[in-house]
Phi, psi and omega in degrees: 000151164193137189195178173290141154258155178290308170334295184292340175291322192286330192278312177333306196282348184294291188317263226315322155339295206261302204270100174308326210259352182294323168351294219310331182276014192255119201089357184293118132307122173230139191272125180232123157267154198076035200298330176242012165279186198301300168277321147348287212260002146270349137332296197276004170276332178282329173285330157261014164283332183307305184305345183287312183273346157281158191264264169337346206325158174266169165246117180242157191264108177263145183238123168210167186235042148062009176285323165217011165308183156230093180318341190257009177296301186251041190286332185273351166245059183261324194260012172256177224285346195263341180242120180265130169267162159214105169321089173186140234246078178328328175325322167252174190330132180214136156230110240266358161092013211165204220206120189228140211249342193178115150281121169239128177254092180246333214293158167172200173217119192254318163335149175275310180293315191298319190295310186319303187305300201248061168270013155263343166305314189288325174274358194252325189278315218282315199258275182307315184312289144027255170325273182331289184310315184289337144318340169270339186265323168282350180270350192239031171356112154279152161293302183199158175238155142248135182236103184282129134308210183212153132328311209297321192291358153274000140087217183236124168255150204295192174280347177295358202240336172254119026284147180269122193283148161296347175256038159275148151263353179107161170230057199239121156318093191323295191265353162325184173291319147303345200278008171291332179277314190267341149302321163292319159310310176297329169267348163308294179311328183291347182263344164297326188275315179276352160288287184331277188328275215297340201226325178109007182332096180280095209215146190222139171217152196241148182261083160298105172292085157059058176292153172204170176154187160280143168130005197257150197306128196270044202211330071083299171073029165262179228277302193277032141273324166267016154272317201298331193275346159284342172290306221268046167234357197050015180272168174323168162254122181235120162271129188296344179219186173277022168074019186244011190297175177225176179210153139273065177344102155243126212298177183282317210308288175328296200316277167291352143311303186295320160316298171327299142332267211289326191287330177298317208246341201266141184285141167324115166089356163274171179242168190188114175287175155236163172125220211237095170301279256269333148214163197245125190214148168274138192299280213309301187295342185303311236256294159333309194280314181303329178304316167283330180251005172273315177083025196224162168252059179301135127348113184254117173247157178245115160243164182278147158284162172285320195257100184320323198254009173296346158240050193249112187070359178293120196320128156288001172211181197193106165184120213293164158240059194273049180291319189268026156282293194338301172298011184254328151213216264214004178290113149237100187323126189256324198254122169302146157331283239275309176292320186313297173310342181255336165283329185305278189297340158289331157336290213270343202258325163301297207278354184233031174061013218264137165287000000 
C-alpha cells in the first residue's frame, strides 16, 4: 500500500511553509527526478502544497522510471494541471521538451538490498543520470540544480572523524557489496564539481544522513521500515546484528527543509551533509523507543541474517557535522526519534486502516 496521509499532508505544509526562498519558483519550471521514491514524491506533496497558495505558481515536470518507486504513492496529484508526469529512465539522454529553470536529482536506488539486487541500474542512475542532467544544464542554463547525494560516501569513518565534516574523504571499499552505490555516488559529485568548474553548472549537493518517515516503502529493507512493518504485523521487532551500531535518525520533514535550503541558498559546486545533529542512537535504542510509541510490548529479537554480505562495510556509526548547511539560514532539525517515530506510525497506522 501507499497513498497520502493526514501526517505526510501536515508535514508537506509544514515545509511549504517554513522555506523563505521558495518565492524564487514562482512562475518557474521545475524538473524532479525520482518523483515516486521516497523522498521524490514527498517534494512534490511540498511542493504542490506551496502552489495551492500561489497566483504564480511553478510547474513541475516529475520523473521516474517506476523501478523502485511507488506510482500510486502520488497518485492523488496525477490530475493537476500544474504537475507534469513522465515514465522514463535518466540513464539515457533526456530532454524534458520545454525550458526548465530547476532540477531536484532524487531519482536513484538507495536500499542495500535494492541496489545489491539492481547494481548496474544503480550505477547507470547514480553516474550516467548524473551526466545527463548535468548536461542538459550546460546546454540549458538553469537557476540551481540540487544532486543528492549520500552519507554512504564516506565509508565507516574512524572515530576522530565523527561527527563527520564535508572535507573527510572517506574510507570506501571499491569492490565490496555496496560499492555499486557509494562509488557512484563519489563519482557523480566528481562530475558536479567539474561541470560547475568547467561550465558554471550552478549545481549543489546535498549528503542526506539516514532520513526515515512517512511514505517510504515498508519493504525497503533498511532497519526502520522493517521495525515499523513488524508493529503494524504485531510481529517481534528483529535485528539482524547486535544493536549496538548508532545513526543519527532525521524525520523527512527536516531532510527536505534542509534539501530546500542548499538548493535555494548553497553555494555552487559545494557539498552539505543534512540531517540530524542532536542525537546519536544505537539501532537496539531505535528499536526500544519504537517499541514503547507502538503502546504494544513487542519483543525485541536478535537473529543472524541469512545473507552473508548484509553486514559487509556497514558503517558503525553516523552522525552528521551540519555546521556549514547551518550558516546557509535558520535550518535546525527540529523533530527527535521518539516524535519522528510516533508520527511515522501513525502515518502508516492511516494507511493500513490499523488502530
Amino acid at each position: 500500500m501507499a497513498k497520502i496521509t493526514s501526517i505526510i499532508e501536515e508535514d508537506a505544509g509544514w515545509v511549504a511553509a517554513r522555506v523563505k526562498g521558495m518565492a524564487d519558483f514562482s512562475g518557474k519550471t521545475i524538473l524532479l527526478t525520482g518523483a515516486a521514491g521516497f523522498l521524490g514524491s514527498f517534494l512534490l506533496d511540498v511542493l504542490a502544497a506551496w502552489n495551492q497558495s500561489r497566483s504564480a505558481s511553478a510547474r513541475i515536470l516529475a520523473v521516474d522510471n517506476d523501478l523502485v518507486g511507488l506510482p500510486e504513492r502520488v497518485s492523488h496529484l496525477r490530475k493537476r494541471s500544474d504537475i507534469v508526469f513522465c515514465t522514463r529512465d535518466i540513464g539515457t539522454p533526456f530532454e524534458p521538451g520545454e525550458p526548465v529553470n530547476y532540477i531536484i536529482h532524487c531519482a536513484g536506488v538507495a536500499s542495500p538490498t535494492f541496489y545489491r539486487k539492481y547494481p548496474l541500474e544503480t550505477i547507470d542512475v547514480n553516474v550516467g543520470g548524473t551526466r545527463n542532467l548535468l548536461e542538459l544544464c550546460r546546454l540549458h542554463p538553469v537557476e540551481g540544480m540540487l544532486h543528492l547525494s549520500t552519507s554512504e560516501i564516506y565509508g565507516d569513518p574512524s572515530a576522530e572523524a565523527i561527527p563527520t565534516r564535508e572535507d573527510y574523504r572517506g574510507f570506501v571499499s571499491c569492490t565490496g557489496p555496496r560499492a555499486c552505490y557509494d562509488e557512484s555516488k563519489r563519482l557523480a559529485e566528481t562530475l558536479c564539481v567539474i561541470y560547475h568548474q568547467k561550465y558554471g553548472v550552478p549545481v549543489k549537493i546535498g549528503r542526506p544522513f539516514n532520513v526515515y518517515g512517512p511514505g517510504q516503502r515498508l519493504d525497503d529493507r533498511r532497519i526502520i521500515p522493517d521495525l515499523l512493518r513488524a508493529v503494524i504485523h504485531n510481529e517481534p521487532l528483529v535485528l539482524l546484528s547486535d544493536g549496538r551500531a548508532t545513526r543519527s535518525f532525521c524525520y523527512l520533514r527536516d531532510a527536505v527543509w534542509a534539501m530546500l535550503e542548499i538548493l535555494l541558498n548553497g553555494g555552487a559546486g559545494e557539498a552539505y551533509n543534512l540531517g540530524n545533529d542532536r542525537e546519536e542512537v544505537t539501532v537496539l535504542e531505535v528499536a526500544q523507543t519504537l517499541r514503547d510509541v507502538s503502546d504494544y510490548p513487542l519483543p525485541v529479537e536478535h537473529h543472524k541474517s541469512g545473507d552473508p554480505d548484509y553486514l559487509v562495510d556497514n558503517p558503525q556509526r553516523r552522525c552528521p557535522d551540519i555546521r556549514k548547511l547551518k550558516a546557509l539560514g535558520d535550518f535546525e532539525p527540529e523533530v527527535l526519534l521518539r516524535e519522528g517515530l510516533t508520527r511515522t506510525l501513525r502515518s502508516y497506522r492511516e494507511e493500513y486502516g490499523r488502530k
